[in-house]
N, C-alpha and C positions, 0 to 999 in steps of 0.2 A: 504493500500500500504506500499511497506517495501523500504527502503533503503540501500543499501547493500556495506559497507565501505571495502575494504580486505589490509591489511598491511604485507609489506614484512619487512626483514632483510636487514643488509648491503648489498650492492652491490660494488664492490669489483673487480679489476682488476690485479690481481697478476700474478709473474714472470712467474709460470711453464704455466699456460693457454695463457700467452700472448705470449712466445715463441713457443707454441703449434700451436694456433692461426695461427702465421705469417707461419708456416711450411705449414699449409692444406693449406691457401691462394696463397701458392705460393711468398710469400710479401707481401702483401694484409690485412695482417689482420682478418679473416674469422672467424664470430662470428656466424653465421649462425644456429649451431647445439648444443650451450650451453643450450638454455630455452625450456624445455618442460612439461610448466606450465600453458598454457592458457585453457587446461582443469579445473583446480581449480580458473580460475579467470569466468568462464564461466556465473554465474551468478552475477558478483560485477557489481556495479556503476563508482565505481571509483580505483583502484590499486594504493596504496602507500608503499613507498620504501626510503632508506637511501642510496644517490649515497657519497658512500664512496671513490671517487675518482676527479680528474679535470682531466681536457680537455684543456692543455695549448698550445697544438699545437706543431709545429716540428716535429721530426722523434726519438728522443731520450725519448723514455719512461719508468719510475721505473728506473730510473737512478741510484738511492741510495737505502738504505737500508729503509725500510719503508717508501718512497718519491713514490706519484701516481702521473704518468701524462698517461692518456690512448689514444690509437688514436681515433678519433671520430668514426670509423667502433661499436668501443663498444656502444657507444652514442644511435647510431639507431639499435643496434641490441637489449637493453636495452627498447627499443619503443616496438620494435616488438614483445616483449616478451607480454607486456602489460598494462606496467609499466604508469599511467598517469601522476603522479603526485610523486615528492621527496623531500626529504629534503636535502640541501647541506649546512647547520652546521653542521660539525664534525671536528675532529681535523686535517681533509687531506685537507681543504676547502682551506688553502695559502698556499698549497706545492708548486703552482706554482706563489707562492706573487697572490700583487693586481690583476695584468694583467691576470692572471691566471685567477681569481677567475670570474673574468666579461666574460672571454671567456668562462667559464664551463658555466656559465649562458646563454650567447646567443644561446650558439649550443644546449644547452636542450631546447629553446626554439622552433628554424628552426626543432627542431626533434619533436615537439609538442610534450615535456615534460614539465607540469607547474611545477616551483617547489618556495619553500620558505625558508629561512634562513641566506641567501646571500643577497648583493646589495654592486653592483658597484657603486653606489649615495644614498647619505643621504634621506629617506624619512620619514613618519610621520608612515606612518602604514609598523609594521613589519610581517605583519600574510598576510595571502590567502584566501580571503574569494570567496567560490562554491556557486552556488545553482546546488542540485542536487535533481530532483524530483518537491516536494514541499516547500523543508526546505535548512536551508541557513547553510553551516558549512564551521567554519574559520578554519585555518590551521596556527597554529603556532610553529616554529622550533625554538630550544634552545643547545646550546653546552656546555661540561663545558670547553673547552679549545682548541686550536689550536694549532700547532707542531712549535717548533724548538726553544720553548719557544719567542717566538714572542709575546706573550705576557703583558711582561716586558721590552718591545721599545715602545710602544707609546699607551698603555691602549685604552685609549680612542679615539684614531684614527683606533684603531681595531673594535672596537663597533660600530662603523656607518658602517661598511662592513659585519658584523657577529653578529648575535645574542646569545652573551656570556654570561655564568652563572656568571662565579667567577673570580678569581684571586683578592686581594685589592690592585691592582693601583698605585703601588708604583716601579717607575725607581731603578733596577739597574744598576752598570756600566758593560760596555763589559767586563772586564776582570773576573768579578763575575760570569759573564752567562756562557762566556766562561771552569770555571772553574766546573759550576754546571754541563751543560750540554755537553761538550765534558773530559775534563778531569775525574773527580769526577766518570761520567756513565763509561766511559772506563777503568778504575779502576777495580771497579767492578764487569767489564766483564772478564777483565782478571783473577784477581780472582777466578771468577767462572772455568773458562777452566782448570786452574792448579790444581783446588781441582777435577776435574773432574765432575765437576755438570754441568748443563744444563744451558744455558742462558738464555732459556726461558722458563718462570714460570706463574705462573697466578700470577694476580695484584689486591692487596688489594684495596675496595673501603670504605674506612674511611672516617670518616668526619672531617672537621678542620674547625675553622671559616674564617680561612684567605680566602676556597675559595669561600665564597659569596661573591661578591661584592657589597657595601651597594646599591651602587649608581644604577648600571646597576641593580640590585634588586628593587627596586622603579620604573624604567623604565620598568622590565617585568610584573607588576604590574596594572601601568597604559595600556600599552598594550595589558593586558589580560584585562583589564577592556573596552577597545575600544573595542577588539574583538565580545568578550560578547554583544556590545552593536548592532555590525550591525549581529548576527548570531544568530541561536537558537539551536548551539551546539558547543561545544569549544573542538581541537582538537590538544594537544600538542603532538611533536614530541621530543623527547628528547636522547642528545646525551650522555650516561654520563654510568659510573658503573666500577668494576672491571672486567678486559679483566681473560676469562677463569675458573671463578667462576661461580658455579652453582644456588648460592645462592648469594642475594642481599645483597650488605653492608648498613652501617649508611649512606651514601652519599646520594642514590639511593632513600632512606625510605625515608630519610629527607626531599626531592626536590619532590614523589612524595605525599607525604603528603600534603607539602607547594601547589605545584599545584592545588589539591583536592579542597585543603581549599579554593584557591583565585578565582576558580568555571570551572577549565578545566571539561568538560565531559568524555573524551579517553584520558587516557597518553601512547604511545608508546615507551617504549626505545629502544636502540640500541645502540651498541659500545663493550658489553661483548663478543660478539662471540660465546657466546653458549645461550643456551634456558636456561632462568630462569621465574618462576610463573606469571600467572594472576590472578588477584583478580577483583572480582564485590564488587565493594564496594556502598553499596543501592545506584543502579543502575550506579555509574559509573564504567568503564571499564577500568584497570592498568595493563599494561604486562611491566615488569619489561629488556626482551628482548627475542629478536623472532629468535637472532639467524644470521650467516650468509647466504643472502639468494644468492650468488655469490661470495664463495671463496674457493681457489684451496687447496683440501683434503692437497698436497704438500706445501703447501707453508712454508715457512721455521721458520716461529712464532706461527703455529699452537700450541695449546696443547692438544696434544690428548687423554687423560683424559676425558678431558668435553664433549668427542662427538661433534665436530663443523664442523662434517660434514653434521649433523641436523638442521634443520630450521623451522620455524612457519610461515604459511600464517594463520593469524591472520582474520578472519570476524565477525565485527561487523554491526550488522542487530538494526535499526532504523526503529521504526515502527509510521507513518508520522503522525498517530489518536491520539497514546498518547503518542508519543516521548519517549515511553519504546526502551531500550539499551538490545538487548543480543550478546551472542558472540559463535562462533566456531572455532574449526582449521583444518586444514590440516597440515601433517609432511611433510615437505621435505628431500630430499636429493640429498648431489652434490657426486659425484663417477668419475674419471677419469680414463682414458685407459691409455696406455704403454706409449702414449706420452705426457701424462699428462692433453689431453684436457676434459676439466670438462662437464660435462652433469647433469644439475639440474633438478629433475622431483618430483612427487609425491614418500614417501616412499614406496616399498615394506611392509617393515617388520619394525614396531617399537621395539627400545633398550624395555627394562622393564625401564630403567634408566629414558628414554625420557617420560615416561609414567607418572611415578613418577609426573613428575614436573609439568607436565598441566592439572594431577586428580583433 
């Protein structure tokens, strides 16, 4: 008997589809006609996914610039698709703060999405542990950071809510933050617009030691050591890399090396936005990233270089007799009409480029 794991990319609720969206609905919302992908989930177990978004409720959504908050219509149209199970560590995970963060939770729940990475209260175990089949596989989600540099306000009161890589834990004052991330960024931007460059670029994923964090490092440690102990397969989700790069930096190597070592079986990434490599490494399974698997060809950070209109349904096949690991894919892609509404399906036709990367 085989068990059959299928992994998506981000999921993702951006401007041009969401105004799309409310047009078909009438106001409404109308998510109806984005996914048509449960053909390639047709023989999995279980469908797993990165909800790169919250669900903070209201009526005012994507408010800001790079700020998720989606109306719940996504929520269950993200069910309907196939979607069992996600991870909600990513860096959009407190765009809508704490309160935010506990209602993106509940409403995946009421839509019977399990997911892992978050928590509204302190608990002992931060992983998901399934049985599916015969065999038992935990589910553990990891981020390297959250937005608005939130961060460096209370370290460690973020870490009982989110399951974070790095940053070292160390207070600055507001006017420093302020100066990093609003002035300093803005700078820069400006900059770029007068030289006539582009503002948006792909992002280098280097490595530095400030962002391991010693402490929360020792905690995902012991936690992948629990996992390990109630499971007979360890299944990291991981949020991390340079956005728009084909190829994996030091960062990505580093974290999934360390993983490897401390005994994850699957490490998934997610967060680059484009497709970059998997490796079987004697037998475990590394996909570096799969890609966006719900984001609008338009959307205004794209870089379209890297093809991120491509995606990875990632299946990993467990076979229950000798716990042998293989893997396949399917390509995706998302395409929008005149009104920008995105429709995600199986490729047509693969780049050579996308080829490349998952030979």
């Amino acid at each position: 008997m085989m068990v059959r794991l299928t992994f998506v990319g981000d999921i993702a609720l951006d401007k041009p589809l969401l105004k799309a969206a409310k047009a078909r609905g009438n106001g409404k919302y109308d998510f109806s006609g984005v996914f048509h992908t449960r053909d390639v989930f047709s023989e999995s177990d279980l469908v797993i996914g990165n909800m790169e978004t919250c669900f903070g409720g209201g009526r005012r959504f994507n408010r800001k610039p790079y700020h998720y908050n989606s109306p719940d219509s996504f929520c269950r149209a993200v069910r309907n698709a196939g979607i069992d199970l996600v991870s909600t560590a990513n860096n959009h995970c407190l765009d809508e703060g704490i309160n935010g963060l506990a209602r993106t939770n509940r409403l995946l729940e009421e839509c019977g999405i399990q997911h892992t990475g978050t928590y509204s209260e302190e608990t002992a175990d931060r992983f998901l542990v399934k049985e599916i089949g015969g065999l038992k596989i935990a589910f553990y989600s990891l981020t390297y950071s959250v937005n608005k540099g939130m961060e460096s306000l209370a370290c460690d009161d973020l870490y009982r809510n989110v399951n974070l890589i790095g940053f070292n834990g160390k207070p600055t004052s507001w006017l420093k933050r302020y100066y990093r991330y609003v002035i300093k960024s803005g700078i820069k931007e400006i900059s770029r617009k007068m030289k006539k460059q582009s503002t948006i670029f792909a992002r280098q994923d280097s490595f530095h030691e400030e962002k391991i964090n010693k402490t929360w490092m020792k905690d995902i440690e012991n936690q992948i050591l629990r996992a390990k102990a109630q499971s007979d397969f360890l299944v990291v989700l991981l949020h991390i890399g340079g956005q728009f790069v084909p190829e994996p930096g030091d960062y990505s190597k580093y974290m999934m090396d360390k993983l490897c070592s401390l005994g994850a079986d699957i490490v998934v990434g997610n967060h680059p936005h484009t497709i970059q490599r998997i490796e079987n490494r004697k037998g475990k399974i590394v996909a570096y990233s799969l890609g966006g698997y719900c984001m609008s060809v338009s959307g205004e950070y794209l870089v379209h270089d890297c093809l991120p209109e491509y995606s990875l349904a990632l299946h990993v096949d467990i076979d229950e007799h000798t716990k042998a690991l293989s893997s396949s894919v399917d390509v995706l892609k998302g395409t929008e009409d005149r009104s920008h509404y995105l429709t995600v399906k199986r490729a047509d036709e693969i780049p050579q480029e996308i080829l490349a990367r998952i030979s």
